[in-house]
N, C-alpha and C positions, 0 to 999 in steps of 0.2 A: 364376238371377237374372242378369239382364242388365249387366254391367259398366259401358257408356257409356249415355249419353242425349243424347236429341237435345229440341229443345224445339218444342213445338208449343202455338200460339194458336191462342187462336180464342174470336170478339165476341160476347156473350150480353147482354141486358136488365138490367140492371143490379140488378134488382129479384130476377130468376131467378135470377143469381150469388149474394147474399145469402142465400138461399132453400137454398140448394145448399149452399151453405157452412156454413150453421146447420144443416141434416141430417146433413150430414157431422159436424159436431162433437158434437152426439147419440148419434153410433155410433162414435166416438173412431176415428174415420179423418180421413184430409186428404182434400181434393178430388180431389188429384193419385193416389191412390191409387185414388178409385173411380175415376175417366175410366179408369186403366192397365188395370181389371177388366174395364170397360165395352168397350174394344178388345177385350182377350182373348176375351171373350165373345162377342163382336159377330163375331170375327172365326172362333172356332171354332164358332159357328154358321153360318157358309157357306164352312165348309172348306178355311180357309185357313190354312197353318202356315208356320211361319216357323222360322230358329234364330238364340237368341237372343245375344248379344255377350259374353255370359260361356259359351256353353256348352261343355264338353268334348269337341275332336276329335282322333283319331290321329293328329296332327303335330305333332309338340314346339314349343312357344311357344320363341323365343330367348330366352335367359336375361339378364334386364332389368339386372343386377347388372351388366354387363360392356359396355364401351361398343363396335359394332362397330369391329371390327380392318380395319386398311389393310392392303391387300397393300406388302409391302417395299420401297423404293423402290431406283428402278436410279440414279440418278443421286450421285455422290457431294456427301456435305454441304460446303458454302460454306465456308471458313476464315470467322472473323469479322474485318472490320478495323477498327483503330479511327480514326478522323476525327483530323487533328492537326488541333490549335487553331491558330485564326488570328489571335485578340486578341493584342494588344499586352501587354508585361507592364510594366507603369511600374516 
């Protein structure tokens, strides 16, 4: 199963979307789920394969729990100073 998505339009008759949609709810699917078939299908009929964005490859995912790490830095930290005040004290 694919992790991301992207989104894809596109202008049908507005009568045929309806049409679409009530078929689809007939067979307790969404629309968005036959079009996703209708790709797969469409497209493994002319032998075209793809891998998909959730799939499993030999290279370890970084571990999302851990935010990346900065190399050390060479400069030493700023002392903090504090601003003396310039108002008047009545």
């Amino acid at each position: 199963m694919e992790l991301k998505t992207a989104r894809f339009t596109l202008l049908l008759d507005p009568n045929k979307k309806a049409a679409f949609e009530q078929l689809c709810a007939r067979q307790d699917r969404t629309p968005s789920q036959v079009v996703r078939q209708l790709i797969r299908d469409y497209m493994a009929q002319h032998g075209v394969s793809y891998v998909g964005s959730g799939a499993v490859t030999n290279t370890p995912a970084p571990d999302s729990d851990t935010a990346p790490t900065k190399p050390p830095s060479t400069r030493s930290p700023q002392p903090s100073v504090r601003k003396a005040s310039t108002r008047k004290k009545a």
